[in-house]
Steps between C-alpha positions, in 0.01 A plus 500: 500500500844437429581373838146237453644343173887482615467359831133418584360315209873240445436432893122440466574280193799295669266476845218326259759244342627430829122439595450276183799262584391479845110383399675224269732410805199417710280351243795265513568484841136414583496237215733266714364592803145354386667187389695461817191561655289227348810263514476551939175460486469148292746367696400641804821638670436674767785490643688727244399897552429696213671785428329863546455568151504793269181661657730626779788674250375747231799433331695165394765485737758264500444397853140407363668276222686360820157461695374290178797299460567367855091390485614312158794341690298374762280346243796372338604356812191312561542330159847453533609667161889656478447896595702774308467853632401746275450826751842554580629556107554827358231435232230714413182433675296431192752199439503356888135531491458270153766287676296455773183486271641211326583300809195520648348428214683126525401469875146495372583251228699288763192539717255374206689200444545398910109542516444309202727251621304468874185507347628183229 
């Protein structure tokens, strides 16, 4: 009994709040990865390949946050907007991935505003 509560139950609990911050990682992750994805397909680029995506790792890796900022790059590329790499800091992934949340984020407000612009 002694042995369950001492080294058992503190690993269990640490092993569940390591799962936690992992599930809000990829609700992240896969919250800029839709609006990448939309962004590709309104403009139709099908030249730029899309990363593999989360549903390969189980965990948030930082060669994933790597995999999501080159696509974001390319896309940044394409509209001609200054790039700043965000992957290669020694930040905490919760802070590259709301970095990278907010820039996409203005792609698809840059995009709005070019199709309004074509369609005026």
């Amino acid at each position: 009994m002694l042995y369950f509560l001492v080294i058992i139950l503190p690993f269990l609990i640490a092993m569940a709040y390591l799962i936690h911050l992992n599930n809000k990682l990829k609700r992240q992750y896969e919250e800029i990865e839709k609006v990448l994805l939309n962004l590709k397909n309104d403009l139709d680029l099908q030249n730029i390949k899309f990363p593999l995506g989360i549903n390969k790792d189980f965990v948030v890796t930082d060669n994933a946050i790597k995999r999501l900022e080159s696509f974001l790059m390319a896309l940044e590329e394409y509209f001609e907007i200054k790039k700043s790499v965000v992957s290669k800091t020694y930040a905490p992934k919760k802070s590259k991935l709301e970095a990278l949340k907010k820039r996409a984020q203005d792609l698809a407000k840059i995009s709005k505003k070019a199709k309004e612009e074509v369609a005026s």
